[in-house]
N, C-alpha and C positions, 0 to 999 in steps of 0.2 A: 405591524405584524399581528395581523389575527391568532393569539397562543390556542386559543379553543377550536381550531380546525382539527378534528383527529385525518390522520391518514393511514391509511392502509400500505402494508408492504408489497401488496401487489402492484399498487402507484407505481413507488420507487423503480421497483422490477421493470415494469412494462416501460415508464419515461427513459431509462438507464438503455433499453435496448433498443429505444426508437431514438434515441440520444444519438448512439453507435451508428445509426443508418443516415444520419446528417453527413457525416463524414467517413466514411468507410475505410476510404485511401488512407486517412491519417490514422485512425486507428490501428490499423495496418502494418503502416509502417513502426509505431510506436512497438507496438507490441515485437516484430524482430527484431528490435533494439531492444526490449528488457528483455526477450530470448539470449540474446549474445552477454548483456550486462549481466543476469544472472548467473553466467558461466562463469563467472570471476570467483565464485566460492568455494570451487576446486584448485586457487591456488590461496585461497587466502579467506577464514571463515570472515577479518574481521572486514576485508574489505568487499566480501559477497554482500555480508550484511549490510554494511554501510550504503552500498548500492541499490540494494532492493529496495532497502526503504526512500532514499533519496527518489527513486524510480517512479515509484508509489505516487509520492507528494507531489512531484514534479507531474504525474497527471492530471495533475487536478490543475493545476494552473495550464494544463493543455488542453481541458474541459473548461475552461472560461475562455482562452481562446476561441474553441471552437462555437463554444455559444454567444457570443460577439459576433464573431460572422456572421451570425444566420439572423441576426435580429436587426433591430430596424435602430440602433447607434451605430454610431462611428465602429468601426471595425480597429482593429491591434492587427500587430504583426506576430508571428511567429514565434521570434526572437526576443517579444516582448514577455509572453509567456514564460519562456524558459529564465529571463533575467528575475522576473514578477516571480517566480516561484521557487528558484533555485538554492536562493542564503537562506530560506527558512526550514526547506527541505533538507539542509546540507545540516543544518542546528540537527533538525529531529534526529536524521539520521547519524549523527553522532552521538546523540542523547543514547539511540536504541543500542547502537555499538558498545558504549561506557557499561549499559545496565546489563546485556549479555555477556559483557566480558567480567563481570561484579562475581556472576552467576558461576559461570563459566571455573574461574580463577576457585575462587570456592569448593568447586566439586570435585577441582581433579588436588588442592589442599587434602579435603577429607576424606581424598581414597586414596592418600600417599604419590599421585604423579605430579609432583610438583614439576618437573623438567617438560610436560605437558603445557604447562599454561602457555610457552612460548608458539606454541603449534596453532594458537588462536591467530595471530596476525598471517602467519606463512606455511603452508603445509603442501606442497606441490603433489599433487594426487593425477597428473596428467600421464601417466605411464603407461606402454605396454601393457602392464598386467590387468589394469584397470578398462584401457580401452579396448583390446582384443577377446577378451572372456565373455565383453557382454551383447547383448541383443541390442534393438533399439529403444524397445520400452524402459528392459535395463541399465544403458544408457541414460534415458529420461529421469529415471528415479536418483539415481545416482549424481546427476547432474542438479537437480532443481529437489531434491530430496531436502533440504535445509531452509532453501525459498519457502518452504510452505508453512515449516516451522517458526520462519523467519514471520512471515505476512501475518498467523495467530497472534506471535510474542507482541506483535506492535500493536495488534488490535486491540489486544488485552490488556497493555499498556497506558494505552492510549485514555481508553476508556475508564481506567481504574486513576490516572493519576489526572487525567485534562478530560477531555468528552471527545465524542465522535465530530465534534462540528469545531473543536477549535484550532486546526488547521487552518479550514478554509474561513473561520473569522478573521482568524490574525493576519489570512494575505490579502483578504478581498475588503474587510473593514477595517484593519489594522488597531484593532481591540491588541489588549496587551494579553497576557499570556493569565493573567485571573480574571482579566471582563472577559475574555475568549469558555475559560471552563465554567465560569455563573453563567451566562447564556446559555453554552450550550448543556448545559449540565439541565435547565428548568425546561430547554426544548423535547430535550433526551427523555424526559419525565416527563410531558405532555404527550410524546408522540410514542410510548415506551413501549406497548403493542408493536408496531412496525418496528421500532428501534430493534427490541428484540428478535423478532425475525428475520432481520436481516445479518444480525449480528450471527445470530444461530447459522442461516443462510452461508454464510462467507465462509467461516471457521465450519462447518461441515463442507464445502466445498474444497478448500484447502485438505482436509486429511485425504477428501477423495483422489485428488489431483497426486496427493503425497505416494498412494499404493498402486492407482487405479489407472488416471489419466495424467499422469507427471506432463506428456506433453503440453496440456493445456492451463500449464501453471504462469506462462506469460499472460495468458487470457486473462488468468484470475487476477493478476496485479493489474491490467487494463479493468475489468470492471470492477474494481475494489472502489480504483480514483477515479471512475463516472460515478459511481454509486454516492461517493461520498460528495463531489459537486451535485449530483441530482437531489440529495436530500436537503443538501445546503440550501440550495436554490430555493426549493418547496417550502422551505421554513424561515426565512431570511430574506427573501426576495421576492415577497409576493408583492405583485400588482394590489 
């Protein structure tokens, strides 16, 4: 691994959208799948969350799939991806569940709703009142309003306790979980110009998604987990 290649986040950007054009169909269909998954957090904040993130991570082993295809090894299946990605995406996304609900339990302690904390796992919000009053954008915000909160929390997470790249170390080199954040943590610092703009990049996309374009907030968990195999790749996997 060349450490002294700087890259630019235009890179990432431009590889990440001609990424998507290799396989269009699947992305496609991915993404109406984390459309319907994401709907889970109108009965349940803690099992929205747990999904989204699982969702997430689990693209990215859908983005190694799809880049095995198109290259000149043996190809995977499908099925292998989701097996290859799923137990460690099911960890995260528990990790992100424990720490939001840490948070969570805490806040509604020191504004007296203790009888609240229970409303984190179950809270059935699918009602008349909710669904007849609103539009469809309204709809949109109200449905994937929490997604978006959700997709920042883990970014930030992520970044602050492991690095942006050690997901996809731990499934694709099977680094343990502190060779995964020394790596990526000295990558993250090498490439910390584009890291940050990308970072910036996501987390400004997401609030936008959160007021603006809610519809396109399955988009944004589809190109969160190409972005983060695409960087992977560029830094990890060079020829």
């Amino acid at each position: 691994m060349n450490i002294y290649r700087k890259i630019k986040f235009s890179d990432w950007l431009k590889k990440s959208l001609l990424f998507i054009r290799n396989d269009p169909w699947l992305w496609l269909a991915y993404t109406l799948f984390v459309a319907l998954i994401l709907c889970l957090g109108r009965a349940s904040y803690a099992l929205g969350i747990f999904s989204a993130v699982v969702s997430l991570f689990v693209g990215v082993g859908i983005a190694k799939y799809s880049d095995l295809k198109h290259s000149d090894v043996a190809s995977v299946g499908f099925v292998w991806a989701i097996k290859k990605s799923l137990p460690l995406a099911i960890l995260a996304g528990m990790a992100i569940v424990f720490c939001w609900f840490i948070f969570s339990a805490l806040a509604n302690i020191l504004d007296g709703h203790v009888e609240m904390i229970t409303y984190f796992f179950f809270d059935w919000q699918y009602t008349p009142e909710n669904l007849n009053r609103l539009d469809t954008r309204e709809i949109a915000i109200w449905l994937y309003g929490y997604a978006n909160i959700a997709l920042i929390f883990t970014l930030l997470m992520f970044v602050t306790f492991a690095s942006w790249f050690s997901y996809p170390l731990m499934l694709f080199k099977d680094y343990t979980w502190s060779q995964a954040k020394e790596a990526g943590k000295q990558e993250s610092g090498v490439q910390k110009e584009a890291f940050y703009k990308m970072l910036a990049f996501l987390i400004f996309e997401a609030f936008l998604c959160a007021v603006i374009t809610p519809l396109l907030t399955p988009v944004l968990y589809v190109l969160t987990s190409i972005f983060m195999f695409v960087s992977y790749k560029t830094c990890f996997e060079r020829s």
